[in-house]
C-alpha positions, 0 to 999 in steps of 0.5 A: 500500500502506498498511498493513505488508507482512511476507512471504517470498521464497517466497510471491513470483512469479518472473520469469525473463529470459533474452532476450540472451546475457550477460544472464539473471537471475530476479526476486522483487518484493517491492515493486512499483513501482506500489505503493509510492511511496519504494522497491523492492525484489527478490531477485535470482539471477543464474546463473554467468558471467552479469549481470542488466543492462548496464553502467549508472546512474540520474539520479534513483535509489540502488541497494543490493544486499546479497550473501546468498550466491556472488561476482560482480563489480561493474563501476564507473568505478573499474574491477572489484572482487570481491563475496561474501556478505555484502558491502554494495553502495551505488551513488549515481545519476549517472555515478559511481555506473554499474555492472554486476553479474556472477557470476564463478562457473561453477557457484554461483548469485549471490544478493542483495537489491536495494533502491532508491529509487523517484523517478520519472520516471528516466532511466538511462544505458548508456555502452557502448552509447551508449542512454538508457531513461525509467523511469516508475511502472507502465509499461515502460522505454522505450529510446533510442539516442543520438547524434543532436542536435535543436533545441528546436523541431525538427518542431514 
C-alpha cells in the first residue's frame, strides 16, 4: 500500500473463529499483513467468558490493544489484572511481555483495537502448552510442539 488508507470498521470483512472451546473471537483487518510492511492492525470482539488466543508472546513483535468498550482480563507473568474501556494495553515481545486476553463478562461483548508491529519472520511462544508457531508475511502460522532436542546436523 502506498498511498493513505482512511476507512471504517464497517466497510471491513469479518472473520469469525470459533474452532476450540475457550477460544472464539471475530476479526476486522484493517491492515493486512501482506500489505503493509511496519504494522497491523484489527478490531477485535471477543464474546463473554471467552479469549481470542492462548496464553502467549512474540520474539520479534509489540502488541497494543486499546479497550473501546466491556472488561476482560489480561493474563501476564505478573499474574491477572482487570481491563475496561478505555484502558491502554502495551505488551513488549519476549517472555515478559506473554499474555492472554479474556472477557470476564457473561453477557457484554469485549471490544478493542489491536495494533502491532509487523517484523517478520516471528516466532511466538505458548508456555502452557509447551508449542512454538513461525509467523511469516502472507502465509499461515505454522505450529510446533516442543520438547524434543536435535543436533545441528541431525538427518542431514
Amino acid at each position: 500500500m502506498s498511498e493513505v488508507f482512511i476507512t471504517r470498521k464497517e466497510k471491513l470483512a469479518q472473520t469469525h473463529r470459533n474452532e476450540h472451546e475457550p477460544f472464539e473471537y471475530y476479526k476486522y483487518e484493517v491492515t493486512k499483513r501482506s500489505e503493509f510492511s511496519q504494522v497491523y492492525i484489527a478490531f477485535y470482539e471477543i464474546p463473554p467468558m471467552k479469549s481470542n488466543y492462548p496464553y502467549h508472546y512474540h520474539t520479534e513483535n509489540t502488541e497494543a490493544f486499546f479497550i473501546l468498550s466491556g472488561r476482560g482480563e489480561i493474563r501476564t507473568p505478573d499474574g491477572c489484572r482487570a481491563v475496561t474501556a478505555g484502558d491502554i494495553i502495551v505488551i513488549p515481545p519476549g517472555e515478559k511481555g506473554a499474555h492472554r486476553l479474556t472477557n470476564t463478562s457473561s453477557k457484554e461483548v469485549l471490544q478493542y483495537i489491536d495494533f502491532d508491529t509487523a517484523n517478520y519472520p516471528d516466532i511466538v511462544r505458548y508456555p502452557d502448552s509447551g508449542k512454538t508457531g513461525i509467523l511469516m508475511r502472507s502465509k499461515p502460522v505454522t505450529v510446533y510442539k516442543d520438547g524434543t532436542e536435535a543436533d545441528y546436523y541431525d538427518g542431514e
